[in-house]
C-alpha positions in Angstrom: 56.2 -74.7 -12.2 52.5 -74.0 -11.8 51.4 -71.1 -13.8 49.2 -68.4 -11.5 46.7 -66.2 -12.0 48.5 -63.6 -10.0 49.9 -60.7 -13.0 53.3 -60.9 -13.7 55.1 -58.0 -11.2 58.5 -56.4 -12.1 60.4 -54.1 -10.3 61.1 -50.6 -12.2 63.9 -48.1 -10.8 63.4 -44.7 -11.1 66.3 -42.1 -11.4 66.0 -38.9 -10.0 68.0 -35.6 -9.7 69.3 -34.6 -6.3 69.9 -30.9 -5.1 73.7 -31.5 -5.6 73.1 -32.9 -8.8 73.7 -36.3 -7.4 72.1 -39.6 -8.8 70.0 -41.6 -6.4 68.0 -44.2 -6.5 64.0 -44.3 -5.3 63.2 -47.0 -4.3 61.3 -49.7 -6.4 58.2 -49.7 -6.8 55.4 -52.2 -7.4 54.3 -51.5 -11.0 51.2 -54.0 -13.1 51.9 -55.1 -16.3 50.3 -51.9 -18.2 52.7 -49.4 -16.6 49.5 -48.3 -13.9 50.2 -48.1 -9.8 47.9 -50.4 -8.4 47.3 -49.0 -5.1 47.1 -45.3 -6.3 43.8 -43.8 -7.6 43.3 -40.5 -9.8 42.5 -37.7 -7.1 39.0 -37.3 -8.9 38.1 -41.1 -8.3 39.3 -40.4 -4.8 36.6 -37.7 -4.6 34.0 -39.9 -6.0 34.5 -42.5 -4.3 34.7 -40.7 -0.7 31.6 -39.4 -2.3 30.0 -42.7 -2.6 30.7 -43.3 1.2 29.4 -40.5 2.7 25.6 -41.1 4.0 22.3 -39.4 2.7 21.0 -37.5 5.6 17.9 -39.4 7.6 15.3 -36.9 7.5 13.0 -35.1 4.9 13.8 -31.3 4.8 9.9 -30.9 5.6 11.2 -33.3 9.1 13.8 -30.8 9.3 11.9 -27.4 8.9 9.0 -28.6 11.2 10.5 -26.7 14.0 10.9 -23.6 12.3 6.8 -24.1 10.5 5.6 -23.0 14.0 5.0 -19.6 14.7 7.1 -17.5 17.1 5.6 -15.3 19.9 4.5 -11.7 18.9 7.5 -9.6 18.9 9.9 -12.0 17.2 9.7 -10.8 13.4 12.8 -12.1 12.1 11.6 -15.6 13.3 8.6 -15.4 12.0 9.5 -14.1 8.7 11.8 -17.5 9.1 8.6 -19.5 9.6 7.3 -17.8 6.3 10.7 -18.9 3.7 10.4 -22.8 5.6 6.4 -23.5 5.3 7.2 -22.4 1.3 10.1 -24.6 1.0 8.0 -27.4 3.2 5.1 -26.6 0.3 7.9 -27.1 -2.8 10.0 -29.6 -1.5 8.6 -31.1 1.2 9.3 -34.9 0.8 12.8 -34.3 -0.7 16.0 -35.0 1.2 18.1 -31.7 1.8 20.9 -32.8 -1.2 17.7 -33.5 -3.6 16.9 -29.3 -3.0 17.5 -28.1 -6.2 17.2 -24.1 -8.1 13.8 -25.2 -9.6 12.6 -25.6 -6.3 13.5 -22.0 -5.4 12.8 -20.2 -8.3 9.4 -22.0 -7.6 9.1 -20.0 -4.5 10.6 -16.7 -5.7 7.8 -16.9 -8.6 5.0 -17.4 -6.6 6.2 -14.7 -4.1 6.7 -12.2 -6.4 3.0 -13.0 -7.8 1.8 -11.6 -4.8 2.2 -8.0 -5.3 3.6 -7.6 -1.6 5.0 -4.3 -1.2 8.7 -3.3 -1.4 9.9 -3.1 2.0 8.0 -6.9 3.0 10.1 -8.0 -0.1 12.9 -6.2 1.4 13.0 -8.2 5.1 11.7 -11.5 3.6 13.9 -12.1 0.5 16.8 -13.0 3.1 14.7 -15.0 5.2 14.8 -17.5 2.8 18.0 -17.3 2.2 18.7 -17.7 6.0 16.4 -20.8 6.0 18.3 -22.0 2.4 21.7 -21.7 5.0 20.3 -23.5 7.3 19.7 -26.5 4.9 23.0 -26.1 3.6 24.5 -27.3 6.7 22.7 -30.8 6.4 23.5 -31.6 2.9 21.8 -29.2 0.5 23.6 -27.4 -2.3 25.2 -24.4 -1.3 24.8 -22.3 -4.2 21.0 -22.1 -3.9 21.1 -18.7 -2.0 22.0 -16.9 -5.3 18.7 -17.3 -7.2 16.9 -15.5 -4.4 16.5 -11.7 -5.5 18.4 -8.9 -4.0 17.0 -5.3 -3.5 18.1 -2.3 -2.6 17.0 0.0 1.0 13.4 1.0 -0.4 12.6 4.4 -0.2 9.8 5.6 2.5 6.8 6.4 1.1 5.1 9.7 2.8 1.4 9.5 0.8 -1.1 10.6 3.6 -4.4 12.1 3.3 -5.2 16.0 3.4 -8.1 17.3 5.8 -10.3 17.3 2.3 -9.7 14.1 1.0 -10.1 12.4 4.5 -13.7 14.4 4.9 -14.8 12.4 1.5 -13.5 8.9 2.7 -15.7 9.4 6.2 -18.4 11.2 4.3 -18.2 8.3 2.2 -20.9 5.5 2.2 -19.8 2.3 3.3 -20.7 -1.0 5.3 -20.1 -0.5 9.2 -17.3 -3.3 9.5 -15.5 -1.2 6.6 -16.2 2.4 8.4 -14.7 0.3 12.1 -11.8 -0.5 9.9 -11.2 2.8 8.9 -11.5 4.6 12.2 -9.2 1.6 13.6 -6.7 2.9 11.5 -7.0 6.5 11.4 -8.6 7.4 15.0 -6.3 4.5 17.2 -3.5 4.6 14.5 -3.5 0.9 14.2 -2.3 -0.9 11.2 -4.3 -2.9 9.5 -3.9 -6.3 9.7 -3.7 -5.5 13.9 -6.9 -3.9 13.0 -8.7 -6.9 11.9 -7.9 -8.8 14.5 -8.7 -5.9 17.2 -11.4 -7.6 19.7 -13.4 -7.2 22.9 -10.6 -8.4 25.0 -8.6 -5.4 23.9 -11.1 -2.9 24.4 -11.5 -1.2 28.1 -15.2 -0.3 27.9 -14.9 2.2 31.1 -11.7 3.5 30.0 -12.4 4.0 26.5 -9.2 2.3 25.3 -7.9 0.0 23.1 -4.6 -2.1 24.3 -2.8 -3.8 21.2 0.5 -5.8 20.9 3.2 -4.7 18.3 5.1 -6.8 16.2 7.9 -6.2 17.6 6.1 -7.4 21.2 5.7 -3.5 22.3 1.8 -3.4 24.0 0.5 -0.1 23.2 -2.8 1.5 24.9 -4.6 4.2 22.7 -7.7 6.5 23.5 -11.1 5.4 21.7 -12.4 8.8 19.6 -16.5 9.3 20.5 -17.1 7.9 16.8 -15.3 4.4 16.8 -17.0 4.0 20.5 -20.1 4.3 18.6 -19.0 1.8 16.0 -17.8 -0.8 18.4 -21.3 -1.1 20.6 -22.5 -2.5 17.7 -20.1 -5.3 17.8 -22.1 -7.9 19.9 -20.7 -10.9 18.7 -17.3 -12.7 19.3 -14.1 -12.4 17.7 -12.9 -9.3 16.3 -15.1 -6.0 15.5 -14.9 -6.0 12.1 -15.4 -9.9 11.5 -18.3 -9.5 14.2 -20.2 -6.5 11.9 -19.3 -7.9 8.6 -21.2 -11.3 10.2 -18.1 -13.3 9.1 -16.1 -15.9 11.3 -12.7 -13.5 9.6 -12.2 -11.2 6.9 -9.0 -11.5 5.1 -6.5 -8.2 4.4 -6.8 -9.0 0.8 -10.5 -8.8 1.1 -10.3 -5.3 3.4 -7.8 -4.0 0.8 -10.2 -4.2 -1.8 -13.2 -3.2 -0.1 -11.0 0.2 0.9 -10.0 0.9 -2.7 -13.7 0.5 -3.5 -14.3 3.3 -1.2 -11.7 5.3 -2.3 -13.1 5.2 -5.7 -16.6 5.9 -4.3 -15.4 9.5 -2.6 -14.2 10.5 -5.7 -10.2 10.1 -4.5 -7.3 9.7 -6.5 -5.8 6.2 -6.9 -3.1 4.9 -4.9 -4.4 5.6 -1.5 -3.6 2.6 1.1 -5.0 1.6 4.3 -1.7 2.3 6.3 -1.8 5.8 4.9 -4.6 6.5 6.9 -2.1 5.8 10.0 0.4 7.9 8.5 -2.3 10.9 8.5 -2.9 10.9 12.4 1.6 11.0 12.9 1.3 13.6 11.2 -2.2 15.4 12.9 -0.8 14.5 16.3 2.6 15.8 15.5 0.8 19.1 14.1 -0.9 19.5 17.3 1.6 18.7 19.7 5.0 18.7 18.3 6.4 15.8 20.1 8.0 13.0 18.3 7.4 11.1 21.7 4.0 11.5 21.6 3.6 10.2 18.0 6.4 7.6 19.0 3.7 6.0 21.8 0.6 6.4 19.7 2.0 3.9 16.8 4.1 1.8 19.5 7.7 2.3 17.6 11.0 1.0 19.2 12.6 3.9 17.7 11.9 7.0 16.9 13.8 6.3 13.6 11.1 4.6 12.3 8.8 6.9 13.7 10.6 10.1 11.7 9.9 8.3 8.1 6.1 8.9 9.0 6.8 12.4 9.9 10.4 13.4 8.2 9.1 16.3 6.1 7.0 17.8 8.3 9.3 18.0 11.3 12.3 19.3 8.4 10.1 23.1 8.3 10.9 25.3 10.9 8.0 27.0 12.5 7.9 30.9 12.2 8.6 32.7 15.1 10.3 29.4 17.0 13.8 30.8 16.4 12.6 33.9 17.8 11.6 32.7 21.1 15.0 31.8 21.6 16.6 34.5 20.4 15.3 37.5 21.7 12.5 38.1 19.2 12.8 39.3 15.8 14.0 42.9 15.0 10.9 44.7 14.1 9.5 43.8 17.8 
């Protein structure tokens, strides 16, 4: 008899119990020297190896994320706040493949974010874009668990800081450069924020009507009156692009660069610290609510969708009751 290489195979029957307490018989199974199944496999190597057959995905996640890199029409914030958390994660990780993505590459972002001294509420609406845009990536082969190393804050509280009638006479008294004074009255006279501010141009300025007509970022276009001053200000804008890039003879000035110019100023008048530029749009909700007491009014002037957002400029002054406006109501007070 020729000897093989084929292993010696035996047949082993296996007794087991029935539910009567019966013996039966399973039926015999092909067992290798050793005492090892052959065609069974530890359910751990069947995960690795399913592992092993599964395909890389094609594409870079910088390849995937291009769509999302381009900027969305005015009005769309959550997409562009999207466009923000993908151009990082296109920076960081670029070249990698979605399943290379790994914490280092977000804590990477998270660091350098937080270096940026960006205020509570932008942390507040972008930490979850990246989390969105970390979802996203999850659903073409990147670690799930990655969402958990961005931070997580808490509703921050509004502030209310605005500027009494004294302390905005020193900031206009103050002496400044003409693109800096433009910004300010942008902000104060229009109510404008300021990065709309510095990019506020001829083609939204109606010379015969004296208005300004500006575009929200939540796509609303508002039209404001110019004040006598800022029309002043803006004739000497002869130049393209925007005002204050036109009088500060730059091609742009960055809001980094206006935000320290204004603190500058600040110190100049003799203020205390901690005023910002959007304070000064806080301080005409409240004058225009003062002299009209219309939440509608002020609602239009800084182009809010709701007039929630437009009470957290105003809350505590519209909270005081006027004297005497219960009493037109009720029939006058008693000592009439």
């Amino acid at each position: 008899m020729l000897a093989t290489s084929r292993p010696h195979v035996h047949q082993r029957t296996i007794v087991l119990r029935g539910v009567a307490g019966q013996r039966r018989e399973a039926a015999p199974s092909r067992v290798l020297d050793g005492g090892r199944r052959a065609h069974l496999r530890k359910p751990k190597q069947r995960q690795e190896a399913k592992k092993s057959t599964v395909p890389r995905y094609a594409a870079t996640v910088g390849a995937i994320l291009a769509p999302l890199c381009e900027w969305a029409p005015s009005g769309k914030v959550k997409a562009r706040q999207d466009t923000i958390a993908a151009r990082a994660l296109v920076e960081v990780a670029g070249a990698c493949f979605p399943d290379q993505l790994t914490a280092a590459h977000v804590t990477q972002i998270v660091g350098d974010w937080q270096h940026r001294n960006w205020s509570q509420w932008t942390y507040y609406t972008t930490w979850p874009s990246l989390r969105r845009v970390l979802d996203r990536l999850a659903l073409v082969g990147a670690p799930p668990n990655l969402q958990k190393f961005v931070p997580r804050i808490n509703l921050p509280a509004y502030r209310s800081t605005h500027f009494p009638p004294e302390h905005l006479a020193l900031l206009l008294a103050a002496r400044c450069p003409v693109w800096l004074r433009c910004l300010v009255l942008l902000c104060h006279d229009c109510g404008l924020r300021a990065r709309t501010a510095l990019q506020c141009g001829p083609e939204n300025y109606n010379t015969s009507a004296q208005t300004i007509t500006t575009i929200t970022k939540r796509g609303l276009s508002v039209t404001v009156p110019v004040s006598a001053r800022l029309a002043r200000v803006l004739v000497l804008a002869t130049t393209g692009g925007s005002f204050v890039a036109a009088l500060a003879g730059v091609t742009a000035v960055s809001y980094s660069a206006a935000r320290a110019a204004y603190v500058r100023l600040c110190q100049d008048a003799g203020l205390p610290p901690g005023y910002q530029l959007h304070d000064l749009r806080r301080t005409v909700a409240r004058e225009l609510y003062a002299a009209t007491g219309s939440i509608q009014q002020v609602q239009a002037l800084l182009g809010h969708d709701s007039p929630k957002t437009t009470l957290s400029y105003i809350c505590d002054a519209v909270v005081a009751v006027k004297p005497g406006a219960l009493a037109k109501i009720n029939g006058g007070n008693d000592a009439d």
